[in-house]
N, C-alpha and C positions, 0 to 999 in steps of 0.2 A: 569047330567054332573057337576054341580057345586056340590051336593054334595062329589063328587067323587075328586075336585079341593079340599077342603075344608079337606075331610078325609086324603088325602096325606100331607097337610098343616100338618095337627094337627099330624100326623105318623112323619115327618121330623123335627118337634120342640122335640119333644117328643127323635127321636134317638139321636139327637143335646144334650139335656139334659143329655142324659144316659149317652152320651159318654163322655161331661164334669164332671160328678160324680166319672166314672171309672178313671177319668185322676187323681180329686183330691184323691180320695182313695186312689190310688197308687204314689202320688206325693214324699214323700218320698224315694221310693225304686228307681224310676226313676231320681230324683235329684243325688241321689247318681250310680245312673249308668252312667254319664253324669260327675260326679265329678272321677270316675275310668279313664275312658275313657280320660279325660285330666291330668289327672296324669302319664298315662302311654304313652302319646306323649310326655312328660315332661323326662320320662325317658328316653324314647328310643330319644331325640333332646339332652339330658345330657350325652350317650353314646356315638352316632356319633363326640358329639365333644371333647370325651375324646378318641376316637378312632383315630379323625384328627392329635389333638395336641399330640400325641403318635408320628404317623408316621411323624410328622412333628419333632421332639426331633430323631428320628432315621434316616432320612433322614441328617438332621444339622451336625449327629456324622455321620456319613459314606462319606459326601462330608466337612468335613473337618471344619465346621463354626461354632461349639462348642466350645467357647473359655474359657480357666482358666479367672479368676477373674470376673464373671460375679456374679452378687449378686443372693442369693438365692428367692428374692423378683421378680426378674427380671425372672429367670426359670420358676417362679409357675408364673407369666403374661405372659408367651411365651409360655410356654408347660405344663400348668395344675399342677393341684393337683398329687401330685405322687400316689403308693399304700399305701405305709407308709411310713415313716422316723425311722430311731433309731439312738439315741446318741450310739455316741462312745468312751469309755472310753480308752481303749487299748490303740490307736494309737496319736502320739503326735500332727501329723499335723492335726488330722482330728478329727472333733465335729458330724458330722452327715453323715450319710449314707440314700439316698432316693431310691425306688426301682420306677420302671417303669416299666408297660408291658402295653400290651394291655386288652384293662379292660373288653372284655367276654373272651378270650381265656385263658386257665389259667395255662393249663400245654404244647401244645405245639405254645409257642411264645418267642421273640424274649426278652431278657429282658435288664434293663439298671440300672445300677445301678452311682446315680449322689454321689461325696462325696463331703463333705463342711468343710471347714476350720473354725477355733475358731472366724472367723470376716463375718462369714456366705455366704463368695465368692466360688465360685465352687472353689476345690480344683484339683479335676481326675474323671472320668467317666470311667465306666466297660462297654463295648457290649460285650452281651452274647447273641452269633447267638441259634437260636431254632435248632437242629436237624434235623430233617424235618418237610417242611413246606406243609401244605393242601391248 
C-alpha cells in the first residue's frame, strides 16, 4: 500500500514537471496568443467608441445642437477623430473639409461632412442620409 502511495507520488511530480516544460517550451507562442487577444478588445473598445461618438455627432445635427463657431479642437474632443480631413483650396470661406461615418459600415451609412473656416471654427456641416438603412 505504501508503495502504491509513494508510485502515484513520484507519477504526480513527474506529470507536474512535464507539464511545466510543455508550458515553457511554448511560452512564446502563448505570450503572444495572450498579447493578440488584448489587442483585439483594444480594437473592438476603439470601435464601439468611435461608433458612440458617431451617433452622438448625428444625433447633435438632427436635433439642432450643432452649433457654427465651435473650434475644430472642441469637434475632435466631442465626436472623435473623423475618416479624414482635406484642405480646401477652391472655396474662400472654407480651409478644411472632415468626413464622418460610421467606422465598420462603409458603403451603406449615414455620412457627415463637418467644414472649417481659415480660424479652424466649424464653418457648415453636410447630412447625407444613407439610402437604406439595415
Amino acid at each position: 500500500m505504501r508503495k502504491n502511495k509513494i508510485f502515484f507520488l513520484i507519477i504526480g511530480i513527474m506529470i507536474f514537471l512535464l507539464g511545466g516544460c510543455v508550458y515553457f517550451t511554448h511560452y512564446e507562442q502563448i505570450m503572444l496568443l495572450k498579447r493578440l487577444a488584448a489587442n483585439q478588445r483594444e480594437i473592438e473598445n476603439y470601435l464601439k467608441r468611435q461608433e458612440k461618438l458617431f451617433y452622438k455627432l448625428e444625433a447633435d445635427i438632427k436635433n439642432s445642437r450643432l452649433k457654427k463657431g465651435i473650434t475644430e479642437e472642441k469637434i475632435l474632443s466631442m465626436y472623435g477623430e473623423p475618416i479624414f480631413c482635406r484642405d480646401v483650396q477652391k472655396m474662400p470661406n472654407i480651409s478644411a473639409t472632415c468626413l464622418y461615418r460610421h467606422p465598420t459600415k462603409y458603403f451603406n451609412t449615414d455620412i457627415i461632412y463637418l467644414k472649417f473656416d481659415k480660424d479652424h471654427k466649424l464653418y457648415s456641416w453636410e447630412f447625407i442620409q444613407a439610402s437604406s438603412k439595415q
